[in-house]
Legacy VTK file of the C-alpha trace (Angstrom):
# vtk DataFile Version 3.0
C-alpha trace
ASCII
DATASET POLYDATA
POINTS 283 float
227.124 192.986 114.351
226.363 191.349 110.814
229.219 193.574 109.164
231.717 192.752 112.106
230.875 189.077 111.238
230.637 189.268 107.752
233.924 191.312 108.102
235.798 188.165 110.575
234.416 185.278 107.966
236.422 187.340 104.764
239.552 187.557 107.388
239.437 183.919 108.333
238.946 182.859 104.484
241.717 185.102 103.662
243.646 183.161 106.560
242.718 179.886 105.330
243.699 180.768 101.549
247.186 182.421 102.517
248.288 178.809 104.368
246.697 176.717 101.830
249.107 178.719 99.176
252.215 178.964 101.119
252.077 175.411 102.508
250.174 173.574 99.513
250.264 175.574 96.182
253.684 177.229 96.368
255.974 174.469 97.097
254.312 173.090 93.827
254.194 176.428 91.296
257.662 177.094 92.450
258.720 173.508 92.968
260.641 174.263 96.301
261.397 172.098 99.394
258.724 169.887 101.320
257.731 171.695 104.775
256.732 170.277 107.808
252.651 171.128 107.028
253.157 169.633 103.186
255.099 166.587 104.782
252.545 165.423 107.266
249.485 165.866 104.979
251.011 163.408 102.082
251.890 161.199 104.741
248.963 161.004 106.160
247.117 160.750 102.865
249.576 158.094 101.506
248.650 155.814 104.565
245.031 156.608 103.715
244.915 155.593 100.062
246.847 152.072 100.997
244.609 151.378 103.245
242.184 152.403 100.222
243.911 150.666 97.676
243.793 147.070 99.991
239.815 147.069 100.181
239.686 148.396 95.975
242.005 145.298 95.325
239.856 142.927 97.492
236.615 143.841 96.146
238.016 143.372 92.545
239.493 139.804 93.033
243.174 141.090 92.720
245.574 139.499 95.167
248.398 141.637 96.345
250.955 139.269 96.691
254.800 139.286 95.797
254.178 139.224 91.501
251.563 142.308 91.657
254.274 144.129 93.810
257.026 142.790 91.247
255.100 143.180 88.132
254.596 147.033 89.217
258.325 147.960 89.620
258.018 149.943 86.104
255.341 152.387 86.998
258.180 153.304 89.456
260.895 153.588 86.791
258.183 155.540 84.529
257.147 157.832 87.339
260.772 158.689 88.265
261.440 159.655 84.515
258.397 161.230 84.243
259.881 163.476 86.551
263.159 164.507 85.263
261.393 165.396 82.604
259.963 167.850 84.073
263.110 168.853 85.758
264.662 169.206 82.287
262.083 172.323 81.628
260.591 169.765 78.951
257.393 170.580 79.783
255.586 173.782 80.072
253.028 175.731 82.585
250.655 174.752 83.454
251.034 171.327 82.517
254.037 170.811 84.386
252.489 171.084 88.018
250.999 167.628 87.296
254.453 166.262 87.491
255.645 167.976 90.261
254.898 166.172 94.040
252.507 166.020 95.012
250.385 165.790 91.964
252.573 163.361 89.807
251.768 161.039 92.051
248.099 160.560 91.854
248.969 161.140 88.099
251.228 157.671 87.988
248.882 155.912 90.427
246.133 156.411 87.921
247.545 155.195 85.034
249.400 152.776 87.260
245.208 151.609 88.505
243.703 151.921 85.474
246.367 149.342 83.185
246.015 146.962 86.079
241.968 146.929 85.889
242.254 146.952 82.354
244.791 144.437 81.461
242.912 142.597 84.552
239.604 142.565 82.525
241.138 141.822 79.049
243.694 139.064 80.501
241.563 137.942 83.108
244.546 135.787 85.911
246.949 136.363 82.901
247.637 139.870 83.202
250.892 140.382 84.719
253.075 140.363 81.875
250.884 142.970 80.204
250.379 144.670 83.152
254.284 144.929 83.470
254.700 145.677 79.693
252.625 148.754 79.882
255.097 149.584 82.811
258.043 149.232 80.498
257.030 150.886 77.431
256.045 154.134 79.778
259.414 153.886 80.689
261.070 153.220 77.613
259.350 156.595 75.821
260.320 159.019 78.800
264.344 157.762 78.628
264.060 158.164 74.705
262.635 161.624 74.811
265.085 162.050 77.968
267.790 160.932 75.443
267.371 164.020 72.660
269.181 166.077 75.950
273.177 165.684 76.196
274.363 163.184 78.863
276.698 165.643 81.097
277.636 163.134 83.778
277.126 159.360 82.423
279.515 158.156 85.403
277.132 158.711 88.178
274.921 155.675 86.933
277.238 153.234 87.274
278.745 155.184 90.533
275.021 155.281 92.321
274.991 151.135 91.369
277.794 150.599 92.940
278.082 152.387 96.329
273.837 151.111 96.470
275.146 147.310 95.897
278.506 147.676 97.663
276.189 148.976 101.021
273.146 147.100 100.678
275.305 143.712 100.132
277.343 144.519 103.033
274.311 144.842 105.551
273.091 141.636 103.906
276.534 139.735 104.330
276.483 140.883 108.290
272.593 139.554 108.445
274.539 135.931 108.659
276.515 137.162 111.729
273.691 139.221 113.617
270.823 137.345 114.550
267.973 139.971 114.593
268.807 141.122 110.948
267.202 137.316 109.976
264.490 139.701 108.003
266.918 140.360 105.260
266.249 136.303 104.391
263.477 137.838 102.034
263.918 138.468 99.215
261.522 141.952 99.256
263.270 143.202 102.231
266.736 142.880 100.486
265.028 144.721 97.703
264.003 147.872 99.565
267.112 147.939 101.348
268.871 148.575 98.109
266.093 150.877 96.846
267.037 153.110 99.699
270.945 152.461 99.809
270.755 153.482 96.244
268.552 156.565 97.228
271.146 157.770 99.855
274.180 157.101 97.557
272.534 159.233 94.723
271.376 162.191 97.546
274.987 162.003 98.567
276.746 162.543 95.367
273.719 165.052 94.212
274.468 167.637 97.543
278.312 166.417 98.519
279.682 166.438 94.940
276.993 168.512 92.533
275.821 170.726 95.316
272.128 170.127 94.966
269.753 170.692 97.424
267.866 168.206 99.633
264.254 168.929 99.689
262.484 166.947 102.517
262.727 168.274 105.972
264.147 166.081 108.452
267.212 165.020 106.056
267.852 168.807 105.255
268.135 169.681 109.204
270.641 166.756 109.382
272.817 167.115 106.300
272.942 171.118 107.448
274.061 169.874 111.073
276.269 166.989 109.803
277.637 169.333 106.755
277.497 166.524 104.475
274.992 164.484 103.060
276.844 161.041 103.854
274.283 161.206 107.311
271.788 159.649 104.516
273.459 156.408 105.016
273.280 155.899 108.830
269.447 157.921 108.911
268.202 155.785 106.307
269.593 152.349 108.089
268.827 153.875 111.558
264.730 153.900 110.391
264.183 151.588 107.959
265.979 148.493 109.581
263.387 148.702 112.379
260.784 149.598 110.094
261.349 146.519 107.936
261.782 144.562 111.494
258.282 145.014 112.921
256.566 144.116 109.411
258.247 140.722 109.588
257.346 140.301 112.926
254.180 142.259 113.274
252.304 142.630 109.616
251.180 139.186 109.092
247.805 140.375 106.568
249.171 139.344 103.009
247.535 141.670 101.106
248.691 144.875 103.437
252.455 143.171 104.453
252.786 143.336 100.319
251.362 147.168 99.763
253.916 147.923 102.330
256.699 146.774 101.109
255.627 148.033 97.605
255.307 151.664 99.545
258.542 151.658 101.313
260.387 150.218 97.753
258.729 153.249 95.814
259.987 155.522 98.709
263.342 154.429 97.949
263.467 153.805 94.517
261.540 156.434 92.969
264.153 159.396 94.168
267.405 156.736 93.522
265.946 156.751 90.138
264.904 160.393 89.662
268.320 161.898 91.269
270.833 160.066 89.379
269.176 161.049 85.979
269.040 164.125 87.171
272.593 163.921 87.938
273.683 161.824 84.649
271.702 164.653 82.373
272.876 167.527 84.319
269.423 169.190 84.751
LINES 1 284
283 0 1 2 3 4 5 6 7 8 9 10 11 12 13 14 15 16 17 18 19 20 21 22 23 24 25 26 27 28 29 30 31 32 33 34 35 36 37 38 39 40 41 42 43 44 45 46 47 48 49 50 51 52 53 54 55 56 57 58 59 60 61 62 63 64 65 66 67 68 69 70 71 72 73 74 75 76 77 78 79 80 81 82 83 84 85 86 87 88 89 90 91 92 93 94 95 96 97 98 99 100 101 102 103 104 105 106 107 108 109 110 111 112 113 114 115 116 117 118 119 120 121 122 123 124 125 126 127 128 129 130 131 132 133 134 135 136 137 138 139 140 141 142 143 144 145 146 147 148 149 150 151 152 153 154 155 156 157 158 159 160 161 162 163 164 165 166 167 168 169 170 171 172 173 174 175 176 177 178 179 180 181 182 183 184 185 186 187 188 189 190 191 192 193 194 195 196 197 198 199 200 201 202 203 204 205 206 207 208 209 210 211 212 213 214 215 216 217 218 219 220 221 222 223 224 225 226 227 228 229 230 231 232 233 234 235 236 237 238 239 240 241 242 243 244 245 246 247 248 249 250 251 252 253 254 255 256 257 258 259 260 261 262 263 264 265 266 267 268 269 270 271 272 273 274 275 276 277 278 279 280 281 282
């Protein structure tokens, strides 16, 4: 009886080890697409550290209002470069795994925490700018060491900015006509809309045009049943108008109304960013 038990504890171990690797550790050593387990874990673990992040901020006198969320629009720019970087093969095993998702992002929201405790400490209320300026100069060193590679593709920068501007400023112009769009009056909510037009416009040249791959799961189902990635547009619309709906009406908490529109502008911008160097460089 104590082998046979002994002997089913080493099978369900083995069990246990064989999903975490295929689910968890593969997708990440072989940098493949998200699947369904992988998806619904960093979900649910991105809604947990918010939460997280809201009570850290509180208890450290930090307001999340609309500069904080401003101020850290260049970790997203530096974490997005950080990235192609590592697409570009710039970086070697195992080192690279820390800027592959998951793991690049608790890399960035470290650095991200610790230069806005820091600069917090040293600049006391005054921190913002070098808060921000940290941001930048993150930013700045990954695009010059991004910049030693050969531009293949320069026009799909200013291709990307315009479909994004052309979309998002056409929603916006029909706000006026369509009474229940009145959301799109703020200024944030204008600005994730055109983090995620410009997402979808740089997914649909990436897989229509340069035949790349789309790596999250519901998107890939519907770009394989549509047979082109132009669905983006309508999907993305079709979710996030309603999403950004019920926070105007329902979120009224400052502090979490602010982390979530800071979320939902990283979900956008952080893959507009990352695909259309991607695309620009070729890699």
């Amino acid at each position: 009886m104590i082998d046979d038990c002994g002997a089913k504890s080493v099978n369900e171990l083995s069990g246990l080890s064989a999903f975490i690797q295929r689910y968890y550790i593969d997708p990440i050593i072989y940098d493949t697409s998200y699947n369904p387990v992988d998806t619904i874990t960093w979900a649910l673990i991105l809604g947990l550290a918010v939460l997280g992040l809201i009570r850290l901020l509180g208890r450290s006198g930090i307001a999340v209002d609309g500069r904080l969320v401003a101020y850290t629009l260049p970790y997203i720019l530096a974490g997005s470069s950080l990235r192609v970087i590592e697409d570009a093969d710039m970086v070697a095993a195992p080192w690279r795994y820390l800027l592959i998702t998951p793991l690049i992002f608790f890399l960035v929201f470290l650095v991200t925490a610790a230069s806005l405790f820091i600069t917090r400490r040293i600049w006391k209320d005054g921190f913002h700018f070098p808060y921000a300026a940290i941001g930048f100069i993150w930013t700045a060193l990954n695009l010059a060491l991004l910049s030693s590679l050969e531009w293949q593709n320069l026009w799909v920068i200013p291709a990307v900015f315009v479909m994004g501007s052309g979309l998002a400023g056409g929603i916006i112009l029909l706000q006026r006509h369509i009474s229940w769009l009145g959301f799109l009056e703020d200024g944030f909510s204008r600005m994730i809309l055109y983090a995620h037009m410009l997402d979808a416009s740089s997914t649909y040249l990436g897989v229509d045009w340069f035949f790349y791959q789309e790596k999250h799961v519901l998107p890939t189902y519907l770009i394989d049943l549509a047979g082109t990635a132009a669905v983006m547009f309508p999907l993305k619309l079709a979710v996030l108008l309603p999403v950004l709906y019920m926070i105007d009406r329902s979120l009224q908490e400052p502090s979490l109304r602010n982390l979530t529109r800071l979320t939902l502008i990283t979900l956008g911008l952080a893959p507009a960013v990352r695909n259309t160097l991607r695309l620009a460089l070729g890699v």
